[in-house]
mmCIF file of the C-alpha atoms, coordinates in Angstrom:
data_MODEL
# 
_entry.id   MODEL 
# 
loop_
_atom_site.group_PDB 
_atom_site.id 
_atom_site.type_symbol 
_atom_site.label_atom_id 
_atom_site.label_alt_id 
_atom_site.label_comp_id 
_atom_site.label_asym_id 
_atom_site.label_entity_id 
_atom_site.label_seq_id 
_atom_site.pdbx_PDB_ins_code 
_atom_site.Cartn_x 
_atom_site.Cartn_y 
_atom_site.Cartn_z 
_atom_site.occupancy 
_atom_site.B_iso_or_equiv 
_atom_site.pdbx_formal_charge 
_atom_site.auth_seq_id 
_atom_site.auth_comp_id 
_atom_site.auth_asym_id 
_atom_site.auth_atom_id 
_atom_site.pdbx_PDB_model_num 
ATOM 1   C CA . UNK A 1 1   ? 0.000  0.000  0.000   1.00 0.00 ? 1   UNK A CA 1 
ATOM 2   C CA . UNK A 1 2   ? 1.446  3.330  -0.796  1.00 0.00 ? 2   UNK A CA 1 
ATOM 3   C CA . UNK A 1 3   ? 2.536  5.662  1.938   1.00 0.00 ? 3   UNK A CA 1 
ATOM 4   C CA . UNK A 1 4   ? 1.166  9.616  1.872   1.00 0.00 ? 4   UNK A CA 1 
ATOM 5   C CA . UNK A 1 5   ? 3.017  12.346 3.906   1.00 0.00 ? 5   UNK A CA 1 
ATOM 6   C CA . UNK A 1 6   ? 3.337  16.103 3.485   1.00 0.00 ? 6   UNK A CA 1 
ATOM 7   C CA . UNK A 1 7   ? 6.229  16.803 1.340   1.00 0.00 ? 7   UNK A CA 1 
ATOM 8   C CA . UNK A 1 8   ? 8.450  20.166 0.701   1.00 0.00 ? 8   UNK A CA 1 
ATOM 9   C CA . UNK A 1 9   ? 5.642  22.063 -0.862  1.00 0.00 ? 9   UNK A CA 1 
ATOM 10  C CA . UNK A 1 10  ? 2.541  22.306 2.038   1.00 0.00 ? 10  UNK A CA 1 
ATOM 11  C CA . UNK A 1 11  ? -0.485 20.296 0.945   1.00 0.00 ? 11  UNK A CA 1 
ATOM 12  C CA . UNK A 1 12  ? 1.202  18.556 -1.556  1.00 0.00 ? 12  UNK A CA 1 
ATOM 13  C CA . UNK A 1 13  ? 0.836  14.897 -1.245  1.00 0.00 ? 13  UNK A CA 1 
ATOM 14  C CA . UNK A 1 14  ? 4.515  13.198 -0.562  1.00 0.00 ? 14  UNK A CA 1 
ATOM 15  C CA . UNK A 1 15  ? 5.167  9.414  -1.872  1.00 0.00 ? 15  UNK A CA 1 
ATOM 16  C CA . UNK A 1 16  ? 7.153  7.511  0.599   1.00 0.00 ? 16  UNK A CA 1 
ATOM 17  C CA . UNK A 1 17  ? 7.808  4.702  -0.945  1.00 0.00 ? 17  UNK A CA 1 
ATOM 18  C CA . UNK A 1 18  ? 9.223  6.616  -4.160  1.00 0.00 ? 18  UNK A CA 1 
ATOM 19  C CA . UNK A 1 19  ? 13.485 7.178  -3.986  1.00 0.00 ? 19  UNK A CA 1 
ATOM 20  C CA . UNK A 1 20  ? 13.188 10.774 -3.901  1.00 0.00 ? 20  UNK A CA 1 
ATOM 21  C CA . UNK A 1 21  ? 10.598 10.943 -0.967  1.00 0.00 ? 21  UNK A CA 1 
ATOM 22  C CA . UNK A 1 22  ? 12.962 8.150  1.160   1.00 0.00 ? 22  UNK A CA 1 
ATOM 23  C CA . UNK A 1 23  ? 16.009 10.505 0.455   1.00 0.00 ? 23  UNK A CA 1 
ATOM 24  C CA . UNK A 1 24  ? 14.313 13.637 1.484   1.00 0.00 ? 24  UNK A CA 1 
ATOM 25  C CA . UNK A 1 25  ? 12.969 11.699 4.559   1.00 0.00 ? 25  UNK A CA 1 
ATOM 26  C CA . UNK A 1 26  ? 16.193 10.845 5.369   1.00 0.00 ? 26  UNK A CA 1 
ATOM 27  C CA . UNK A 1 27  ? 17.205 14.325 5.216   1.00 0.00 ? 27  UNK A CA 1 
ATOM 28  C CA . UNK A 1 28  ? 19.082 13.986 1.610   1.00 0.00 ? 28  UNK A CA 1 
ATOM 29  C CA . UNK A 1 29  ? 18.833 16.467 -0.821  1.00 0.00 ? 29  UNK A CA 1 
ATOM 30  C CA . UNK A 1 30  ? 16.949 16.634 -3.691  1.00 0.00 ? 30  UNK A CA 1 
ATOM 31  C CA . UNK A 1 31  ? 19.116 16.020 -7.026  1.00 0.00 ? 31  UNK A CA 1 
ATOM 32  C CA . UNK A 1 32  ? 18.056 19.026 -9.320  1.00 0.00 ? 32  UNK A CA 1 
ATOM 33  C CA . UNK A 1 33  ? 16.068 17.678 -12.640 1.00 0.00 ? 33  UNK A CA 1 
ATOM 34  C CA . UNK A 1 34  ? 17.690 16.805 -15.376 1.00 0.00 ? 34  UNK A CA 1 
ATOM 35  C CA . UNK A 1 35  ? 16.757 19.242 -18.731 1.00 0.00 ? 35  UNK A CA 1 
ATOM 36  C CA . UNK A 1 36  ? 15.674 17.713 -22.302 1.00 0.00 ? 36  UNK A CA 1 
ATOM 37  C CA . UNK A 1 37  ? 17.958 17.694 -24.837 1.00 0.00 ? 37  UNK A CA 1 
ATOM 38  C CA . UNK A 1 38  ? 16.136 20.119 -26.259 1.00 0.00 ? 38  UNK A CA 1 
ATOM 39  C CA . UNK A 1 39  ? 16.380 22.379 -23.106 1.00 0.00 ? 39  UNK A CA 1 
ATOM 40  C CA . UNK A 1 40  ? 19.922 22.264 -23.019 1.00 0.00 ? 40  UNK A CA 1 
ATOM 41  C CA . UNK A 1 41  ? 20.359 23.388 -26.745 1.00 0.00 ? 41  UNK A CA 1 
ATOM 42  C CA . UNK A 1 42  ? 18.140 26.495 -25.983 1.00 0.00 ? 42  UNK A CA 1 
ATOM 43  C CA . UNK A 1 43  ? 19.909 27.712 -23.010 1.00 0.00 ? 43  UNK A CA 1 
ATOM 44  C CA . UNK A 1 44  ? 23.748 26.766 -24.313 1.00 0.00 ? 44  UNK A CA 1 
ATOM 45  C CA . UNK A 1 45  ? 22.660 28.836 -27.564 1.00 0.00 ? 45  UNK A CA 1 
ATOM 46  C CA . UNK A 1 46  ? 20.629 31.962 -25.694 1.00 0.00 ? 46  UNK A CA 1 
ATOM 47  C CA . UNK A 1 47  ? 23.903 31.839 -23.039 1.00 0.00 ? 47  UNK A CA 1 
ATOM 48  C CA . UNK A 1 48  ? 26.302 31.523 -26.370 1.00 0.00 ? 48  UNK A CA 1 
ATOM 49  C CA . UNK A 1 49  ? 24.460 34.695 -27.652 1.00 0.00 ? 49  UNK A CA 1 
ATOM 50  C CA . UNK A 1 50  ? 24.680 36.351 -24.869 1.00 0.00 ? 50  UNK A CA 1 
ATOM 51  C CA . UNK A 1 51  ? 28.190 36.063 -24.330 1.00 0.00 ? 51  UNK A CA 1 
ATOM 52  C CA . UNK A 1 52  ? 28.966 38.014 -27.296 1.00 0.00 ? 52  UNK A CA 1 
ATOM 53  C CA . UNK A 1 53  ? 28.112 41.051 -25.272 1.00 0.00 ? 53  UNK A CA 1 
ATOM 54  C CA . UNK A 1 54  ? 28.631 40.021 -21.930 1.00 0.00 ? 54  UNK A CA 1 
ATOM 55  C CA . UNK A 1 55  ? 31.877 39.238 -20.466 1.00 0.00 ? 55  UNK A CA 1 
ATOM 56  C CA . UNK A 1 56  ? 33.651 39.861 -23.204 1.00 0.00 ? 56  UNK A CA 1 
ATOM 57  C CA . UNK A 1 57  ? 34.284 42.209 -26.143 1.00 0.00 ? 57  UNK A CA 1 
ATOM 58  C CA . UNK A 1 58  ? 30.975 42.071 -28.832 1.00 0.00 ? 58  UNK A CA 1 
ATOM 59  C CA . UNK A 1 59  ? 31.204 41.313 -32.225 1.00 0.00 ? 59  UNK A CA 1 
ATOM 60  C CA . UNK A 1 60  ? 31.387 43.778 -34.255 1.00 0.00 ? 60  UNK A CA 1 
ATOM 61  C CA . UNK A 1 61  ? 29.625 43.722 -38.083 1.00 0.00 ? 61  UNK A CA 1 
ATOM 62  C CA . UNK A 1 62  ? 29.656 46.681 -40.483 1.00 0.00 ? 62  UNK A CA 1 
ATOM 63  C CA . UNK A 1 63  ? 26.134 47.578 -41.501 1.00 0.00 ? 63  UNK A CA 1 
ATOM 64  C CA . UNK A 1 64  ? 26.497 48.846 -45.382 1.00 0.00 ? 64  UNK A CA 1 
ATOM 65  C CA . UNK A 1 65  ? 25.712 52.227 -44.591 1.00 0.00 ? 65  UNK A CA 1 
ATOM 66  C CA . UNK A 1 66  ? 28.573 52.526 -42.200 1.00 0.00 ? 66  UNK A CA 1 
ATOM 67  C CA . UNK A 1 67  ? 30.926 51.253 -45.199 1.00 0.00 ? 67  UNK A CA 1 
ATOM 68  C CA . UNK A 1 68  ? 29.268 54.048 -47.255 1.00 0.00 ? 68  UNK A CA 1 
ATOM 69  C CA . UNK A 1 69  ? 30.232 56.676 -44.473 1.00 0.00 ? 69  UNK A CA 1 
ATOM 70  C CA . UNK A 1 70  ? 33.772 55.233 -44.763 1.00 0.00 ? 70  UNK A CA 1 
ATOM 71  C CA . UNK A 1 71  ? 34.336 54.650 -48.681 1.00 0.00 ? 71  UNK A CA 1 
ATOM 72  C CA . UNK A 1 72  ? 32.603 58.171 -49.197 1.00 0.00 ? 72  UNK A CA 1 
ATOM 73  C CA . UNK A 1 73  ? 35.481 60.347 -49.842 1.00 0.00 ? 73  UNK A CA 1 
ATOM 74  C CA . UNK A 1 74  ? 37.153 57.752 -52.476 1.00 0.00 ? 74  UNK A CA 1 
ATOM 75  C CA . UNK A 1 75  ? 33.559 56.722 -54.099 1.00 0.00 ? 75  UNK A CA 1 
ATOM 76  C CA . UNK A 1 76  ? 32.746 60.504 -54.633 1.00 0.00 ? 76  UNK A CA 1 
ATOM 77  C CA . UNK A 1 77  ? 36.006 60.848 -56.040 1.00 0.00 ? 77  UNK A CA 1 
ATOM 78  C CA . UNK A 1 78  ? 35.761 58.385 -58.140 1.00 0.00 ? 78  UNK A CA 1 
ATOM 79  C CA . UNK A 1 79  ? 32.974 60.275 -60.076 1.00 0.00 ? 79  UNK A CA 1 
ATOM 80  C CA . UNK A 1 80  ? 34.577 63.779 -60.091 1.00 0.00 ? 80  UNK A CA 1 
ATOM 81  C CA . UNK A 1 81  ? 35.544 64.570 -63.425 1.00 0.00 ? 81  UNK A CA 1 
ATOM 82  C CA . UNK A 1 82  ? 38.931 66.194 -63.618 1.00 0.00 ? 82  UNK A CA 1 
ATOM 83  C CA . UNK A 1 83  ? 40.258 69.244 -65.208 1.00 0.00 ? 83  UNK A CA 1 
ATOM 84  C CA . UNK A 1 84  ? 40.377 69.352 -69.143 1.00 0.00 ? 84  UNK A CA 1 
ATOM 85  C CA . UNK A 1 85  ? 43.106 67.916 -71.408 1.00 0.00 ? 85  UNK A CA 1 
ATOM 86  C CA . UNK A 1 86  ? 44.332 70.556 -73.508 1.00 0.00 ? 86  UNK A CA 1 
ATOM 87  C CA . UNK A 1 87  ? 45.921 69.712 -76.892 1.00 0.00 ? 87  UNK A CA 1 
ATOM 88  C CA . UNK A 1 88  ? 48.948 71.414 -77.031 1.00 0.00 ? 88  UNK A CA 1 
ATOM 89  C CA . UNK A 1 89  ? 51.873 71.462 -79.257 1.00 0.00 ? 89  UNK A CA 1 
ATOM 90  C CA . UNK A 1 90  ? 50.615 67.873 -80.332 1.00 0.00 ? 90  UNK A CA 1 
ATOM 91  C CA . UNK A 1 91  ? 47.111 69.815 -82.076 1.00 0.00 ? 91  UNK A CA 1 
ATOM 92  C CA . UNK A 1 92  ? 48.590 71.093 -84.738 1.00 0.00 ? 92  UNK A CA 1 
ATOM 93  C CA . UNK A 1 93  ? 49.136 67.976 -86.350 1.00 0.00 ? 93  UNK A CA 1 
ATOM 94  C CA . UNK A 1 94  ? 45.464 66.669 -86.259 1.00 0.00 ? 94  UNK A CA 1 
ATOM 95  C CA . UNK A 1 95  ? 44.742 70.941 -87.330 1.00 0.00 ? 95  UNK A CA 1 
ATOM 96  C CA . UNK A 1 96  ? 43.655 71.639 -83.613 1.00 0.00 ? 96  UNK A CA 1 
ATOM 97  C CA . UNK A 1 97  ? 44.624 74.478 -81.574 1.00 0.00 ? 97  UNK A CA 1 
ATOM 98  C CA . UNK A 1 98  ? 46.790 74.215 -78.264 1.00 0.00 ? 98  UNK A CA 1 
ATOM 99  C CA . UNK A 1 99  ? 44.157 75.842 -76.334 1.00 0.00 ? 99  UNK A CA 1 
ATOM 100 C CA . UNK A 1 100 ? 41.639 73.388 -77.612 1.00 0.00 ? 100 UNK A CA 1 
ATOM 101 C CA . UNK A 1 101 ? 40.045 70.287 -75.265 1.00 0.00 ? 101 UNK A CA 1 
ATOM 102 C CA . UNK A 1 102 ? 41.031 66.981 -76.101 1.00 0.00 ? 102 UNK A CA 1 
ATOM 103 C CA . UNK A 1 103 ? 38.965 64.939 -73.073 1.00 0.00 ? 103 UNK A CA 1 
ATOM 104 C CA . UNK A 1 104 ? 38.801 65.169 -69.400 1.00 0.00 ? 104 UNK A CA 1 
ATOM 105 C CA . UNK A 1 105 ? 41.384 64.093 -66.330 1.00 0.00 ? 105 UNK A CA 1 
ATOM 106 C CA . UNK A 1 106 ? 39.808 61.823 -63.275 1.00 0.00 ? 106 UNK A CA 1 
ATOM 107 C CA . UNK A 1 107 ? 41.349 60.197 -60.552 1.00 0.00 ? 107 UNK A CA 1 
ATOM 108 C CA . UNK A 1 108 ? 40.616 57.210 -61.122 1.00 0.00 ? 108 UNK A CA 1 
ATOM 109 C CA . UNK A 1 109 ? 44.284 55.558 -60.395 1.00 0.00 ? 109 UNK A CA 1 
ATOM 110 C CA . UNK A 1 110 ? 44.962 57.575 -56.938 1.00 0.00 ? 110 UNK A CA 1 
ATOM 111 C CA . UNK A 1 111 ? 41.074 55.830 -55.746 1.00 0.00 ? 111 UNK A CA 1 
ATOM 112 C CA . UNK A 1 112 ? 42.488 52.786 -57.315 1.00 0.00 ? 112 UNK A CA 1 
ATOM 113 C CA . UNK A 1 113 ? 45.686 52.786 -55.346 1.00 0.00 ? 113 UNK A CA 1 
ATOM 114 C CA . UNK A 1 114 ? 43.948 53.770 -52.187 1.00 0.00 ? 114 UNK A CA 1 
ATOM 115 C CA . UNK A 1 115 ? 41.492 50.251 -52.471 1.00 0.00 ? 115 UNK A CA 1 
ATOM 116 C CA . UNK A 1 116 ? 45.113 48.427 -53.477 1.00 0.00 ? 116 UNK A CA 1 
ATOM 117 C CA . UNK A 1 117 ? 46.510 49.447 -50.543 1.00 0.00 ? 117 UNK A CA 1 
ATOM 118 C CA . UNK A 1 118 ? 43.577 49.723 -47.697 1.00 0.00 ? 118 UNK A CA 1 
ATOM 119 C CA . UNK A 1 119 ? 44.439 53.443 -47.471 1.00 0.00 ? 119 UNK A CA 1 
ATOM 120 C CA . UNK A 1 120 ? 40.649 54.667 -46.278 1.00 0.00 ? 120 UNK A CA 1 
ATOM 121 C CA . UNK A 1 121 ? 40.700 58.658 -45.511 1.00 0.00 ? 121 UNK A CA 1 
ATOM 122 C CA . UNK A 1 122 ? 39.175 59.191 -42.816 1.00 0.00 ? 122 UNK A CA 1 
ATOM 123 C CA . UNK A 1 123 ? 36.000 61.382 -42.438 1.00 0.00 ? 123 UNK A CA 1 
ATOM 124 C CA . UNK A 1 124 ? 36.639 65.104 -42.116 1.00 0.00 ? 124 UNK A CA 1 
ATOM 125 C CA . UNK A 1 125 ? 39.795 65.123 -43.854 1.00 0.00 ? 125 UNK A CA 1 
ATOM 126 C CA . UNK A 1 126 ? 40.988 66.988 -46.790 1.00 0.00 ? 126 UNK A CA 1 
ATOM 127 C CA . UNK A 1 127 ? 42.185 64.947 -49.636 1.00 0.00 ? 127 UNK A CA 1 
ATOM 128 C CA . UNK A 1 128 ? 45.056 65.965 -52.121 1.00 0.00 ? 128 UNK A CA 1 
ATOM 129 C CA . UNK A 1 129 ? 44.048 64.121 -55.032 1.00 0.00 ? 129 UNK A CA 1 
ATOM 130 C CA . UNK A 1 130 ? 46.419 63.887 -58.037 1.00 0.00 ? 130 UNK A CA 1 
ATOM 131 C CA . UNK A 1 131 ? 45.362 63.377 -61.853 1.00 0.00 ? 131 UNK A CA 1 
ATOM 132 C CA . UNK A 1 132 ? 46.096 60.258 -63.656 1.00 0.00 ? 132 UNK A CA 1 
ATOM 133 C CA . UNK A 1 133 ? 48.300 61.535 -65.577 1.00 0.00 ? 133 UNK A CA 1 
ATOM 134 C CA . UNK A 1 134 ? 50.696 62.409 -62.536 1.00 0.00 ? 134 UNK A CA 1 
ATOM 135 C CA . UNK A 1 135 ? 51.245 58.444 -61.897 1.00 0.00 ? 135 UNK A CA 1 
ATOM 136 C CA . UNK A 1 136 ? 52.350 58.220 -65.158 1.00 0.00 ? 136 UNK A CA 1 
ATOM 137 C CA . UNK A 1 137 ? 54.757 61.181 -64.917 1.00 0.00 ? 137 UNK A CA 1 
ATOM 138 C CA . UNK A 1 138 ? 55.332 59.522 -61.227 1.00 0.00 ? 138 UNK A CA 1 
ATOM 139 C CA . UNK A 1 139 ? 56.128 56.135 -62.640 1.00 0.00 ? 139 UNK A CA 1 
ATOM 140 C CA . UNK A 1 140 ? 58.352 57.638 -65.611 1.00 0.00 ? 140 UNK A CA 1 
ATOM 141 C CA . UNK A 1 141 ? 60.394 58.711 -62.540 1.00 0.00 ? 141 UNK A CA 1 
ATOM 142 C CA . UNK A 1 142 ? 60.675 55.841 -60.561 1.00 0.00 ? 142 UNK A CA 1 
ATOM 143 C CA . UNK A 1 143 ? 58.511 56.671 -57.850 1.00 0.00 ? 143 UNK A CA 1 
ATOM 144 C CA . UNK A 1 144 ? 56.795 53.506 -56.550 1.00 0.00 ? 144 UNK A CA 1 
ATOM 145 C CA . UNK A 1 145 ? 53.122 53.687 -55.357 1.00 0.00 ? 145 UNK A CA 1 
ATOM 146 C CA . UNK A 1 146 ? 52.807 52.257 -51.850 1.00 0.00 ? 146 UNK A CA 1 
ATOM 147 C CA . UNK A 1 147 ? 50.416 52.773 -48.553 1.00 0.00 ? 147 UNK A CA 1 
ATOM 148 C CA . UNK A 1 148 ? 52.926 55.155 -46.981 1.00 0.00 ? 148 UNK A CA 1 
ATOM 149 C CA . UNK A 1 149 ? 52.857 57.242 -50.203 1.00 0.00 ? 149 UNK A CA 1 
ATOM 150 C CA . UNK A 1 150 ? 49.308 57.384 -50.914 1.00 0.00 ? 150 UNK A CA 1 
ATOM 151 C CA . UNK A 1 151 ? 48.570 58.912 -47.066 1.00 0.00 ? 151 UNK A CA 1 
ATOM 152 C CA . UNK A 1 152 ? 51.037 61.485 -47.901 1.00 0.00 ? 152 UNK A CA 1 
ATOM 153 C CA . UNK A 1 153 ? 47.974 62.517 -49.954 1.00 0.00 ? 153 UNK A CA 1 
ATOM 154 C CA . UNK A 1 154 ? 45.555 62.535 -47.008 1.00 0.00 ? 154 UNK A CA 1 
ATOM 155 C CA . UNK A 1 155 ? 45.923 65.658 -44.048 1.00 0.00 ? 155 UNK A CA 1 
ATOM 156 C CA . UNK A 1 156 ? 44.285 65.160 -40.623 1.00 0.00 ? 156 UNK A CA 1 
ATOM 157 C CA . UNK A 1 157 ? 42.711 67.871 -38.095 1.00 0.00 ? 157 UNK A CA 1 
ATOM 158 C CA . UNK A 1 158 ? 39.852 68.108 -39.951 1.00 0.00 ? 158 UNK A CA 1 
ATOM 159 C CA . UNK A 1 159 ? 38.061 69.175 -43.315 1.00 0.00 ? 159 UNK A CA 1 
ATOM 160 C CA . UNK A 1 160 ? 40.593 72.581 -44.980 1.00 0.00 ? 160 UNK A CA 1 
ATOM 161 C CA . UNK A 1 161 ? 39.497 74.561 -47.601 1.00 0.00 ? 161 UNK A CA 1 
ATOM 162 C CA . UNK A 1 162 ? 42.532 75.980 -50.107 1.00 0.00 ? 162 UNK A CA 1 
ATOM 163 C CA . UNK A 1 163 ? 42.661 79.070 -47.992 1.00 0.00 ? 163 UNK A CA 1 
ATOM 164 C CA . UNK A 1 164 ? 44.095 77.128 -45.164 1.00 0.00 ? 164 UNK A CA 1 
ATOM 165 C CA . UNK A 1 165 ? 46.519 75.013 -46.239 1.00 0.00 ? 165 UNK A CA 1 
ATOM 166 C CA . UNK A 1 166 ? 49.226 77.909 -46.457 1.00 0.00 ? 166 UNK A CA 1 
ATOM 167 C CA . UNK A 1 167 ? 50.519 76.522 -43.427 1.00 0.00 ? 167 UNK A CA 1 
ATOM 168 C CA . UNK A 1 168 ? 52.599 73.158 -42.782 1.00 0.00 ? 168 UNK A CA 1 
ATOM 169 C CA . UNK A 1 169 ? 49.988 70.091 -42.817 1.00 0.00 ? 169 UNK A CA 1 
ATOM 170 C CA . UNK A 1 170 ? 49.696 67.125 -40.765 1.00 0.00 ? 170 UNK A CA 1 
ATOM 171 C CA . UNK A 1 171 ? 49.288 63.709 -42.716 1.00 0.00 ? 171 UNK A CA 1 
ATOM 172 C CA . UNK A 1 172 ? 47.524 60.258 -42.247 1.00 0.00 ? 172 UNK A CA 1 
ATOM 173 C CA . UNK A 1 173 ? 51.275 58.967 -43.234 1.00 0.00 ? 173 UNK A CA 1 
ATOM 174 C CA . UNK A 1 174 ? 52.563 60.624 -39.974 1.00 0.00 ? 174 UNK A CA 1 
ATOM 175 C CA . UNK A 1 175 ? 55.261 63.316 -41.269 1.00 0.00 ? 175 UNK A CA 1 
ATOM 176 C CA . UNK A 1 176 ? 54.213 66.544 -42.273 1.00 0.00 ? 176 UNK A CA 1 
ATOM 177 C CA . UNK A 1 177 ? 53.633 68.491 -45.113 1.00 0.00 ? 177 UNK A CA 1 
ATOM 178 C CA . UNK A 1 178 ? 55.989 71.363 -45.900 1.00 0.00 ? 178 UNK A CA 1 
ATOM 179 C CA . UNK A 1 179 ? 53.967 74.901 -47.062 1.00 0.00 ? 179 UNK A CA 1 
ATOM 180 C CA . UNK A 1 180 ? 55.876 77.316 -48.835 1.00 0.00 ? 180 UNK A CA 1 
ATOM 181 C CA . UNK A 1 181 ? 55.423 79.765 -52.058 1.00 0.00 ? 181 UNK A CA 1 
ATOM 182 C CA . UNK A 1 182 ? 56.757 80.389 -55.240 1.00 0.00 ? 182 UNK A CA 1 
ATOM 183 C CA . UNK A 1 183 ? 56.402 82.955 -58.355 1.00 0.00 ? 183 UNK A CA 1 
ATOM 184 C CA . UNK A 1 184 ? 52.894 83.764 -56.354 1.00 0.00 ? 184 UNK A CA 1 
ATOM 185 C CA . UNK A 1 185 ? 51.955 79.826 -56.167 1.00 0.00 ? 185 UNK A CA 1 
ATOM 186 C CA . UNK A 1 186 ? 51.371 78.462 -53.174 1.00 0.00 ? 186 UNK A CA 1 
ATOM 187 C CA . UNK A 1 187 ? 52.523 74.691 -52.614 1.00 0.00 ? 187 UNK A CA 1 
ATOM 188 C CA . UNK A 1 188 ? 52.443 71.880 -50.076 1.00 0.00 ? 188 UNK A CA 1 
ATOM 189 C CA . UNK A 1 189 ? 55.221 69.533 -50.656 1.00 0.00 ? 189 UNK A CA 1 
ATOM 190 C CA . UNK A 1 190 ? 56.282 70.392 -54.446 1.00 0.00 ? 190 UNK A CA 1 
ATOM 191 C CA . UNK A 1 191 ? 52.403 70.330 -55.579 1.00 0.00 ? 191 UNK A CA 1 
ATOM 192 C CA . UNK A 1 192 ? 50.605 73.135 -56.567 1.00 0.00 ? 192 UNK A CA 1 
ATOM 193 C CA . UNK A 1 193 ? 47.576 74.427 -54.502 1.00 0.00 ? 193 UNK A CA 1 
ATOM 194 C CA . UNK A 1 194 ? 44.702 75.789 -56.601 1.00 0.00 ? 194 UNK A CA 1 
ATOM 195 C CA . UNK A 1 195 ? 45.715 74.713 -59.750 1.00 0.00 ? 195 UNK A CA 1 
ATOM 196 C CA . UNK A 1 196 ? 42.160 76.599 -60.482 1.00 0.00 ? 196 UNK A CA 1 
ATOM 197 C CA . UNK A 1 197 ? 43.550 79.678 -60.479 1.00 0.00 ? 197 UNK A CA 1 
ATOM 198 C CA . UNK A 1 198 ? 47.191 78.161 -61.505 1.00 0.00 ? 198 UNK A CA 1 
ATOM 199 C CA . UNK A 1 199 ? 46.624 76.381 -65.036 1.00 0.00 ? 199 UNK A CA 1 
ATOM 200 C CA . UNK A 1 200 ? 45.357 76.751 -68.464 1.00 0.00 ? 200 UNK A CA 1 
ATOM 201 C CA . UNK A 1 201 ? 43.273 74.171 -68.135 1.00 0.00 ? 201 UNK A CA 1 
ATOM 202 C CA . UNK A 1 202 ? 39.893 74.533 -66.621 1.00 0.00 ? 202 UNK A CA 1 
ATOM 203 C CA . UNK A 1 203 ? 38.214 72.693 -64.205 1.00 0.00 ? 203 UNK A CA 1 
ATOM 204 C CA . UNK A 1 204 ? 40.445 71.605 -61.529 1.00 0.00 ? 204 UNK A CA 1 
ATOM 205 C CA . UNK A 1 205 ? 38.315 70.384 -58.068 1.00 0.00 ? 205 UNK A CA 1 
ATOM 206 C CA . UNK A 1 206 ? 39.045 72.417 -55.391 1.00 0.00 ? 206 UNK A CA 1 
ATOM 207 C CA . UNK A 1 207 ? 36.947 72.871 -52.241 1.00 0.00 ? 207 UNK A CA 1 
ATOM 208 C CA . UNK A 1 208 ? 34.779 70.079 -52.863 1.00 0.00 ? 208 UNK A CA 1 
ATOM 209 C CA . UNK A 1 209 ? 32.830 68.685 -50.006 1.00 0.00 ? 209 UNK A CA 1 
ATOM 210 C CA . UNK A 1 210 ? 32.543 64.723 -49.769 1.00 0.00 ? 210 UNK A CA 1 
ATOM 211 C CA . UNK A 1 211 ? 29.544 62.769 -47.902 1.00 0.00 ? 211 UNK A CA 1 
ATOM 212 C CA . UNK A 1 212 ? 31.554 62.049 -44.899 1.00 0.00 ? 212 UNK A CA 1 
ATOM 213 C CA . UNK A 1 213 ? 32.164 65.660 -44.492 1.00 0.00 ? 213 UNK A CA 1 
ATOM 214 C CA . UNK A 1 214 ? 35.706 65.703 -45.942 1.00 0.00 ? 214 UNK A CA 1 
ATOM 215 C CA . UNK A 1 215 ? 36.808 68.243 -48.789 1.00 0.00 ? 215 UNK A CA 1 
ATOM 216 C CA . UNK A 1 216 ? 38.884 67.131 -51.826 1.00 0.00 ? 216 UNK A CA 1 
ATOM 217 C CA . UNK A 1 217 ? 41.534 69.502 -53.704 1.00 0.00 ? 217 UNK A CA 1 
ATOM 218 C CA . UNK A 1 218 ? 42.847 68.346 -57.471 1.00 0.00 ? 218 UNK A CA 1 
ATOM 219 C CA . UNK A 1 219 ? 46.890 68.261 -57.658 1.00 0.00 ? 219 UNK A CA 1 
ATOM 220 C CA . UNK A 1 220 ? 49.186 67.492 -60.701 1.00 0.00 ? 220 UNK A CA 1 
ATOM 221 C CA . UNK A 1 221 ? 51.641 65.688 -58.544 1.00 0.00 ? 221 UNK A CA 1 
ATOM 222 C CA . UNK A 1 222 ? 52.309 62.384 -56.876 1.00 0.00 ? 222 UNK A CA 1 
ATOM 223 C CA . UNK A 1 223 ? 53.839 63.785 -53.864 1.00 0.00 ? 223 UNK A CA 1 
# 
């Protein structure tokens, strides 16, 4: 016949002839119940989700529009059309005049270096931007195209119109660009600044404002 007695919870009928009800008789504790399968694969995955955040550092994804914040200033570049391409001396022979446009500059290789390289400029920078046609001058000369020279290219402290960069500019490199001026030019480093003003040819970018808030500035040089 089974045995009845008041267990752990009151009113709760208590079966003394069950194992559990003899150990907690006996004043044994009560082994905790074991979980389903089941169970156990929905706490170790909510505790494995959980641990991403705490106790230790959370993964980190970037959303697409954070990339777009961060490729602005090169994608924007990328579509800037340059200043004109003027014939020259070599117009005469195809009966065109020197002063007369041939196409268009872009920047094309300096964005193409920068993805090459992982060179990102930062937002609220200022961006010295050369031509194509500078690599080509740059690479006639020897000058090899590498991360260290491409951030040459890119000053910190914060978005500068042409009007402020008469002064000696910080880089992303880490040295500094050296101001100076000469037969009323102004330069940073042996380029140019506001070739707009500067050159025959029209339609050099200067003072243009990116969508991560930096401002770009055409150059004919690799510096």
């Amino acid at each position: 016949m089974m045995r009845l007695a008041t267990g752990c919870v009151p009113g709760r009928p208590l079966n003394l002839d069950s194992p559990r009800s003899r150990r907690l008789a006996e004043g044994g504790r009560e082994h905790p119940p074991k979980m389903s399968r089941v169970a156990c694969m929905v706490v170790a995955a909510v505790g494995g989700a959980a641990g991403l955040v705490v106790g230790m550092s959370p993964v980190m994804r970037r959303t697409p529009a954070a990339r777009e914040v961060r490729m602005a200033a090169l994608d924007d570049l990328r579509r800037i059309r340059g200043p004109e391409i003027l014939w020259g001396p070599d117009g005469a022979a195809e009966g065109k005049n020197e002063s007369e446009v041939k196409g268009y500059e872009s920047f094309g290789r300096f964005v193409a270096a920068c993805e090459q390289y992982g060179v990102v400029p930062p937002p609220n920078c200022t961006i010295l931007a050369p031509i194509d046609s500078a690599f080509d001058r740059a690479q006639q000369a020897g000058v090899a195209v590498t991360a260290d020279l491409l951030k040459y290219h890119i000053i910190t402290g914060g978005a500068k119109s042409l009007d402020m960069l008469s002064t000696d500019q910080p880089t992303l490199h880490g040295d500094t660009l050296s101001a100076y001026r000469k037969l009323r030019k102004n330069y940073l480093d042996g380029a140019v600044i506001g070739l707009a003003w500067a050159s025959e040819a029209k339609g050099w970018p200067m003072d243009v404002r990116t969508g991560d808030g930096s401002i770009l500035h055409g150059i004919d040089t690799v510096l």
